[in-house]
C-alpha positions as CSV (number, residue, x, y, z in Angstrom):
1,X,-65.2,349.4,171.5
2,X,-61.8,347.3,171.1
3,X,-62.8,345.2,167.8
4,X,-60.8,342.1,167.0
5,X,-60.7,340.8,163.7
6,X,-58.7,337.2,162.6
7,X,-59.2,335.7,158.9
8,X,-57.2,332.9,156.7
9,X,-56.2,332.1,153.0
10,X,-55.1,334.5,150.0
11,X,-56.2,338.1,149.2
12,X,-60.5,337.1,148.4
13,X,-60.6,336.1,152.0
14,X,-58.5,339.1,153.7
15,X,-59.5,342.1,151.2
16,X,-63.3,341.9,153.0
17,X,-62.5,342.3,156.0
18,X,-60.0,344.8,155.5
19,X,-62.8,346.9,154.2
20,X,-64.9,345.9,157.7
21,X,-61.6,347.2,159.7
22,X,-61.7,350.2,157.6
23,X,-65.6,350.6,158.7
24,X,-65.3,350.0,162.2
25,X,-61.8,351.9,162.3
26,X,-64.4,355.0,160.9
27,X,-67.1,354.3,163.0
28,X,-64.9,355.4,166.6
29,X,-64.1,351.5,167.4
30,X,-60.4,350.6,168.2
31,X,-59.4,347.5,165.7
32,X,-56.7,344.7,165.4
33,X,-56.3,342.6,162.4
34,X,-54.8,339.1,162.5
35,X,-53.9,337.7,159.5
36,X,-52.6,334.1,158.0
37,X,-51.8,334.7,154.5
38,X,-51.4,331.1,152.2
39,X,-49.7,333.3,149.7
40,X,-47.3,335.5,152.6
41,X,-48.6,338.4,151.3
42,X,-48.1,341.1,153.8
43,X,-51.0,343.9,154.2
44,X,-49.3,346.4,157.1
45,X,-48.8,349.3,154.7
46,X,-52.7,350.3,154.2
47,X,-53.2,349.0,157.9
48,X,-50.8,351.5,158.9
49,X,-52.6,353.6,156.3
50,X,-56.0,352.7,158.1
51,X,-54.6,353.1,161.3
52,X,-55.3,349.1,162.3
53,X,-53.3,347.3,164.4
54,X,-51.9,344.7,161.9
55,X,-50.1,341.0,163.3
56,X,-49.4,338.6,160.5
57,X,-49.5,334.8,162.0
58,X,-47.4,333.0,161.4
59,X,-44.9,335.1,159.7
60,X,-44.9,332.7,157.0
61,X,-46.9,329.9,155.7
62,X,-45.0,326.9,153.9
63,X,-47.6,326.4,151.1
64,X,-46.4,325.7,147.5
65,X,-49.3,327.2,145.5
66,X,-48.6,326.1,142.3
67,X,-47.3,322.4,143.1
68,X,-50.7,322.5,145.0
69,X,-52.6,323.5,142.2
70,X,-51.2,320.9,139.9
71,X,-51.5,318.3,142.3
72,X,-55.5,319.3,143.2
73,X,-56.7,320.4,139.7
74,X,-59.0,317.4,138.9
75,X,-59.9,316.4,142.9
76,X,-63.6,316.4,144.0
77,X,-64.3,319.6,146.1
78,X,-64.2,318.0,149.6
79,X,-61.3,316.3,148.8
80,X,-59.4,319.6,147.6
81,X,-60.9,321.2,150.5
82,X,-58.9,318.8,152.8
83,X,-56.0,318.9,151.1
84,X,-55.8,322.8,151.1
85,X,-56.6,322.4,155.0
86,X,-53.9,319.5,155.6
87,X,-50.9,321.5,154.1
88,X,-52.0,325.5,154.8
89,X,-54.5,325.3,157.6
90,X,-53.7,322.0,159.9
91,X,-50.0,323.0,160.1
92,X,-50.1,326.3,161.6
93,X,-53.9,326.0,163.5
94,X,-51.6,326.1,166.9
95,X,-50.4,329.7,165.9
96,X,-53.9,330.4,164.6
97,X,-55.3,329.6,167.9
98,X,-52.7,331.1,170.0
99,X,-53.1,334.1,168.3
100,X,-56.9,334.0,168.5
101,X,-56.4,333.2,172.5
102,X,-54.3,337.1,172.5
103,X,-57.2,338.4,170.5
104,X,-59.9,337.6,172.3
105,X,-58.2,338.8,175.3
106,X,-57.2,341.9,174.1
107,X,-60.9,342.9,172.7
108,X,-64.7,343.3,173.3
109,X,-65.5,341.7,170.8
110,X,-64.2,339.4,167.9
111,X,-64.9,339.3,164.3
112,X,-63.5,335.8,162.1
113,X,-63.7,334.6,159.0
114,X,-66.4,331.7,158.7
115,X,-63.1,329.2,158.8
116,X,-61.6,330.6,161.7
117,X,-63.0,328.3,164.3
118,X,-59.7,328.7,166.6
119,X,-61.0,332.1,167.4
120,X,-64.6,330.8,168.1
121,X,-63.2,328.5,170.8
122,X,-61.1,331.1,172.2
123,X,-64.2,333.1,172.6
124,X,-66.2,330.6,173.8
125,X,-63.9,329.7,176.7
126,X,-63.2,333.9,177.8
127,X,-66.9,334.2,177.5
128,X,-66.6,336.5,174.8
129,X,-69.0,337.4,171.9
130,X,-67.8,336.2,168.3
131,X,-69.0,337.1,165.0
132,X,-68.2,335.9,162.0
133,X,-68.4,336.7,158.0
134,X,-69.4,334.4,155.4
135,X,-68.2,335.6,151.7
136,X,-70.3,333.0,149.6
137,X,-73.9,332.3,150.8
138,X,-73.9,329.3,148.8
139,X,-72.7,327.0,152.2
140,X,-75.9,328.7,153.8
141,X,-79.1,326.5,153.9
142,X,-82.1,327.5,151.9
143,X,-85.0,325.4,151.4
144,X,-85.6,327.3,148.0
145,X,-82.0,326.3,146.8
146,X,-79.9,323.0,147.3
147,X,-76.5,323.0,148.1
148,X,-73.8,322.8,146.0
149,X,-73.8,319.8,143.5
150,X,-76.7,319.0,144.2
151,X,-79.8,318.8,141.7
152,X,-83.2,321.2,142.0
153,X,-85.6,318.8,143.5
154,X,-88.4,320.8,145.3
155,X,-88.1,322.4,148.8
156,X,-89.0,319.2,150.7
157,X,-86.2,317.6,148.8
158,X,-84.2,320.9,149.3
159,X,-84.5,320.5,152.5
160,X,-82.8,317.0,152.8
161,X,-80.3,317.8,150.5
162,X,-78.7,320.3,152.8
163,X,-79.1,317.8,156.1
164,X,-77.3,315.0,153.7
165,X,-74.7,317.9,153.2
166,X,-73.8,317.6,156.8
167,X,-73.6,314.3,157.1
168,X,-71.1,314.2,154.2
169,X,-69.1,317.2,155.7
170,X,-69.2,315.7,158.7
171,X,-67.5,312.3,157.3
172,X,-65.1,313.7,155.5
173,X,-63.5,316.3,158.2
174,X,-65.2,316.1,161.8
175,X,-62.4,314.6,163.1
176,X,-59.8,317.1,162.1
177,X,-61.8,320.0,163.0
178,X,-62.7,318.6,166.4
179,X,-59.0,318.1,167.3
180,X,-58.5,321.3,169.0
181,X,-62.2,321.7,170.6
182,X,-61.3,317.8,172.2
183,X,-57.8,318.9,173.6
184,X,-59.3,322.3,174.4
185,X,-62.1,319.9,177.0
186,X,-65.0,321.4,174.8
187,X,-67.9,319.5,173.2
188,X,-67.3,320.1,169.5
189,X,-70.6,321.6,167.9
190,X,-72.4,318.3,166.2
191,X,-72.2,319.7,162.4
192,X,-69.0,321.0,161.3
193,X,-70.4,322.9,158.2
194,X,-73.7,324.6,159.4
195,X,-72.3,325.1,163.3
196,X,-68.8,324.6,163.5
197,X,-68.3,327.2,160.6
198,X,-70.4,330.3,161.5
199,X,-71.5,332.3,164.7
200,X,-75.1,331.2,166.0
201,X,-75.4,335.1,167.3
202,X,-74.2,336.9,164.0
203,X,-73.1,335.7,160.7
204,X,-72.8,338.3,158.6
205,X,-73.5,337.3,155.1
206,X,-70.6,339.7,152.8
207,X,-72.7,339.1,149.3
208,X,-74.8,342.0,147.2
209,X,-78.3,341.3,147.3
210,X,-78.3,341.2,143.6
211,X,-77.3,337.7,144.6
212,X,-79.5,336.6,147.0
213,X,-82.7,335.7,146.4
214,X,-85.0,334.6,149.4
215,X,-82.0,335.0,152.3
216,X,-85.3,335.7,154.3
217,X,-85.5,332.0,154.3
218,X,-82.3,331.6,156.5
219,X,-81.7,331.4,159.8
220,X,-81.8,334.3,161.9
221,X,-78.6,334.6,162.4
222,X,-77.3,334.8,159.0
223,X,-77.6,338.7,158.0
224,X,-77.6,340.2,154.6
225,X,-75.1,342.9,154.6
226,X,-73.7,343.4,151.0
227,X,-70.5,342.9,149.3
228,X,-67.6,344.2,151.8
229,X,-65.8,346.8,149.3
230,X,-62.9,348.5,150.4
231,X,-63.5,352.2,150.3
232,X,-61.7,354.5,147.4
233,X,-59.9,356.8,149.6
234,X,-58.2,353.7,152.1
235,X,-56.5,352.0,148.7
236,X,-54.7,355.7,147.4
237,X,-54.0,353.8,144.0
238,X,-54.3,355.9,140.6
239,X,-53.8,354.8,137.1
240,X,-50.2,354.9,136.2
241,X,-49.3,357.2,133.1
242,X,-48.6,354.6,130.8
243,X,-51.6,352.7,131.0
244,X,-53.9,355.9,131.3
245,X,-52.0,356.4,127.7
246,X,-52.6,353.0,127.0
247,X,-56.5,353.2,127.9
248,X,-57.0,356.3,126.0
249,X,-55.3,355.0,122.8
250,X,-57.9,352.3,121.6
251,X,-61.6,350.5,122.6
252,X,-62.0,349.8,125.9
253,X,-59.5,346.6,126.9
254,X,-60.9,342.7,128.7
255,X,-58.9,342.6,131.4
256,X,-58.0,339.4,132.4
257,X,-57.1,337.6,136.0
258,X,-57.3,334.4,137.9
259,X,-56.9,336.0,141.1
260,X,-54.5,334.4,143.6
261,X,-55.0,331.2,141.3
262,X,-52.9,332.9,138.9
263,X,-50.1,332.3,140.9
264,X,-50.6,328.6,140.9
265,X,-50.4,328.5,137.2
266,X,-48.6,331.3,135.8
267,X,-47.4,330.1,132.6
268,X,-50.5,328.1,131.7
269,X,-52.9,330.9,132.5
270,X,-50.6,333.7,130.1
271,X,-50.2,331.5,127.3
272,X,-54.5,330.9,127.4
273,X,-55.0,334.8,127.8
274,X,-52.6,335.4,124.9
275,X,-53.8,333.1,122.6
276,X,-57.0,334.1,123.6
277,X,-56.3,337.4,122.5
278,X,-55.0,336.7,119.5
279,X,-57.9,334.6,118.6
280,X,-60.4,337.5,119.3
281,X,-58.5,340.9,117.9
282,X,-59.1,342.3,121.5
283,X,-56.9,344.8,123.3
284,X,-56.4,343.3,126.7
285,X,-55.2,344.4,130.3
286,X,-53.4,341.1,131.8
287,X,-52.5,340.6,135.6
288,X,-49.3,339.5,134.9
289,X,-48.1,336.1,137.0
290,X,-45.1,335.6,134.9
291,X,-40.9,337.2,134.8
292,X,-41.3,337.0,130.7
293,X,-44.2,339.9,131.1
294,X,-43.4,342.1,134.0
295,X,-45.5,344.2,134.9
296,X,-46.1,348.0,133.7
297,X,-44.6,346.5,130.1
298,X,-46.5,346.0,127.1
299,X,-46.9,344.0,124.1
300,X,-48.7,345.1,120.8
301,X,-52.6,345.3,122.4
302,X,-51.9,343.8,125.5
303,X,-51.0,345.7,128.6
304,X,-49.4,343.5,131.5
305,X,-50.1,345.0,135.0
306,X,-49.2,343.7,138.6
307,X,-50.9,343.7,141.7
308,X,-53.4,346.4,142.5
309,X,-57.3,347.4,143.4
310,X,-59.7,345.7,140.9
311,X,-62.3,348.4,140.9
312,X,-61.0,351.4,139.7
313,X,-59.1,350.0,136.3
314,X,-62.1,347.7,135.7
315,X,-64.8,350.2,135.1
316,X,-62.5,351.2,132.0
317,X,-62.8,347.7,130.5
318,X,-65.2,346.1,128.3
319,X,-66.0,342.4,129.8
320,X,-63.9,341.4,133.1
321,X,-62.5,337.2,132.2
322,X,-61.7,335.4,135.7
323,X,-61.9,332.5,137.7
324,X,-65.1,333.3,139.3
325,X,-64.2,334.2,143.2
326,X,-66.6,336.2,145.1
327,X,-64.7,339.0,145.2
328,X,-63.4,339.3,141.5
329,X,-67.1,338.4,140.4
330,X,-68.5,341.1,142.9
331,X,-65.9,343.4,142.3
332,X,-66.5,343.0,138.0
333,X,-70.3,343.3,138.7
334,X,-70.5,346.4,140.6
335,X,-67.8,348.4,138.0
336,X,-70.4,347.7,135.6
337,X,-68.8,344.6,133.7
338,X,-70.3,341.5,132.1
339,X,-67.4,338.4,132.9
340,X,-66.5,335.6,131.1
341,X,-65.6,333.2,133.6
342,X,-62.8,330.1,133.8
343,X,-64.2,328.5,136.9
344,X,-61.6,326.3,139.1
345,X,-63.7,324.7,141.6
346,X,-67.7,323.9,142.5
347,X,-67.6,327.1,144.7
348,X,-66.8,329.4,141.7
349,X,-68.8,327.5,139.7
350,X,-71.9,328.7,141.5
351,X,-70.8,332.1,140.9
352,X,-70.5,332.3,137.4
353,X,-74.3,330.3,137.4
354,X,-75.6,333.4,139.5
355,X,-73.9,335.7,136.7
356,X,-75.0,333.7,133.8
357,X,-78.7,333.6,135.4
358,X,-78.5,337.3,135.9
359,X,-77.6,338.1,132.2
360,X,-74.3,339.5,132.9
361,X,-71.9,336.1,132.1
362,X,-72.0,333.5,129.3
363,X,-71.7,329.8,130.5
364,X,-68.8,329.0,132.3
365,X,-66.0,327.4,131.0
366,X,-64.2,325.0,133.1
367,X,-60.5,325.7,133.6
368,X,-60.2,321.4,133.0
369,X,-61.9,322.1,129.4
370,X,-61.2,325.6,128.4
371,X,-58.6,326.4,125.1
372,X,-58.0,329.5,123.7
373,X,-60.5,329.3,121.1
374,X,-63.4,328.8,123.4
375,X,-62.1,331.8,125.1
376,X,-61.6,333.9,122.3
377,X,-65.6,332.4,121.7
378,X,-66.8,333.9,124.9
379,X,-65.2,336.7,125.0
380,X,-66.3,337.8,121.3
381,X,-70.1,337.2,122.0
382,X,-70.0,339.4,125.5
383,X,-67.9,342.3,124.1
384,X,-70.6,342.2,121.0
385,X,-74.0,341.3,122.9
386,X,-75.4,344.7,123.6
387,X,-77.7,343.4,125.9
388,X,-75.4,341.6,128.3
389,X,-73.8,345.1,128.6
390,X,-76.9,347.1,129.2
391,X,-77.3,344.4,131.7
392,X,-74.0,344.7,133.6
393,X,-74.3,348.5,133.6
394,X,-77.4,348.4,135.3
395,X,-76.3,345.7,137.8
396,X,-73.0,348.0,138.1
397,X,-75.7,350.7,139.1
398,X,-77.6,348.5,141.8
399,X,-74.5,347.4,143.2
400,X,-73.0,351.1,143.5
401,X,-76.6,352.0,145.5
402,X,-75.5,349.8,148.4
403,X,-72.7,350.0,151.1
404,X,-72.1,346.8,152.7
405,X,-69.3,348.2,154.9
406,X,-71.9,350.8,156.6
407,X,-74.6,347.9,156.8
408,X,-72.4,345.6,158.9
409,X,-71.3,348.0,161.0
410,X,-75.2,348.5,162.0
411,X,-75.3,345.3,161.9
412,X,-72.8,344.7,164.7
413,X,-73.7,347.9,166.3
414,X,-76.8,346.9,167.2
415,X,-75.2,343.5,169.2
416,X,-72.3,345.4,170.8
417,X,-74.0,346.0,174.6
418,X,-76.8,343.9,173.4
């Protein structure tokens, strides 16, 4: 089968479903990746590596990250959410949809992101089948959960929570996300959140089911199929001398990241982690987002270390600190790490709740609130609480037992010819 694939926004939303190229790519199916990167990052090497058709759309994407993130820090979530969407979405959804027009032309079947509604209209109006991947199943209604924000009040009240969470969706960006199924002559789907942003004939759900607790209760559409982790031998990454030297000369290091977010505040974020360090007498592994500490340098205890595969550097670490994404919490969990996490925004809030619940996290500590000696706190009482490590190692264990690559390819297996 001719497989395309389009997603949108930094490395957390692209990574996953490089992994599901990788997967299908495997599995005999011919497969083109579209990509709009907020940060321009650029991901043809291991395409061409993977031997995916890669087009990057549009070339590049004016988005200041860091004026955005100052700007944003203290908004309310749906009001970030359409401020991210007015100045790196909005602007370039022509290209998007132009490109998701070629791509549903070009394949059998289509594979988007849960925000890439451009390519759900253009396979709608070729009459082609589109699926799409969701990488937090927290936007997915449960009656035995409420969305979101919103406060444990029974499954009736559950229930009402999550149709109120349309309606609010609906008011605060209907109309912008209509736009292009109007002009297109389409009748836009009536609930922006729960139909606009999925497929009704597959949504596959990219989450561990450590995480999920009654997903029988959704809709049948929305399928389990585990994290999306990109197989060792497609990211050909080892451990550089110097840090193996540095790994092998001392306890095991916290490594320490904000992701992509780190980017938005660079100098904010090091000065926290260093003080942080200091605080706590901790060796550390740092992703560096700063010219004063390149990368592959080191100072004292600290080791500063660019861009690269989370995976295989964090099962050497001690306790994994981020921001809470899906991918950086899924990726510390199944290495076998408890986190300390620095939460941003509501959606990462909800993750580091599911770790916390789980055993494997402290409380979160809000990147509005958090100093260095709150950090320094946190990261004292996971390193030193034997049973939060016991804890992640056995989560690291479950995690390991499932492939989520293999289970949505039989996933979408069983609906190609279907």
């Amino acid at each position: 089968m001719k497989i395309g694939i389009q997603t949108w926004g930094s490395n957390g939303d692209i990574r996953p479903m490089l992994a599901l190229a990788d997967g299908l790519k495997k599995a005999g199916h011919s497969v083109t990746l579209v990509v709009s990167s907020i940060d321009n990052h650029r991901y043809d090497d291991i395409c061409d590596q993977l031997g995916i058709i890669y087009r990057q759309v549009p070339e590049h994407i004016d988005f200041d990250m860091q004026d955005f993130a100052q700007r944003s820090f203290r908004m309310h979530p749906l009001q970030w959410l359409r401020a991210l969407l007015d100045e790196a979405f909005f602007p370039c959804e022509q290209a998007v949809y132009q490109a998701a027009q070629q791509l549903v032309a070009d394949n059998d079947y289509v594979i988007g992101h849960h925000f890439l509604y451009p390519l759900k209209l253009a396979a709608l109006q070729q009459h082609k089948p589109f699926f799409s991947v969701t990488l937090c199943h927290a936007v997915i209604p449960n009656p035995d959960f409420p969305p979101l924000s919103f406060p444990y009040l029974g499954r009736a009240i559950n229930k009402l929570s999550w149709k109120l969470l349309d309606v609010v969706f609906n008011l605060a960006l209907k109309k912008p996300l209509s736009r292009l199924w109007l002009e297109a002559g389409e009748t836009q789907p009536a609930n922006m959140l729960t139909e606009l942003l999925s497929s009704q004939q597959l949504n596959l759900v990219a989450v561990d089911p450590l995480f999920c607790p009654s997903f029988e209760q959704w809709q049948a559409q929305h399928q389990l199929c585990g994290f999306l982790n990109l197989a060792e031998d497609a990211q050909q990454w080892t451990i550089p001398d110097q840090l193996r030297e540095f790994l092998d000369n001392g306890e095991a290091p916290v490594y320490m990241t904000f992701g992509s977010l780190q980017q938005a505040v660079p100098d904010w974020s090091m000065a926290l982690f260093l003080e942080a360090v200091a605080l706590s007498g901790c060796r550390a592994i740092i992703q560096t987002s700063s010219e004063d500490y390149p990368a592959d340098s080191q100072l004292d205890q600290v080791y500063f270390i660019g861009r690269h595969p989370h995976q295989p550097l964090f099962k050497h670490c001690a306790a994994i600190v981020h921001h809470g994404g899906a991918g950086t919490t899924q990726a510390a969990t199944r290495a076998g790490c408890p986190s300390v996490v620095v939460p941003f925004m509501d959606e990462q809030v909800f993750w580091a709740r599911q770790l916390q619940k789980r055993g494997l996290a402290g409380p979160p500590l809000p990147a509005k609130t958090i100093n260095a000696q709150s950090l320094a706190k946190a990261i004292q009482t996971v390193v030193n609480t034997q049973s939060m490590q016991d804890k992640s190692r056995l989560a690291g264990l479950s995690m390991q037992a499932h492939d989520g690559v293999a289970a949505a390819v039989r996933l979408l297996d069983s609906h190609f010819n279907n």
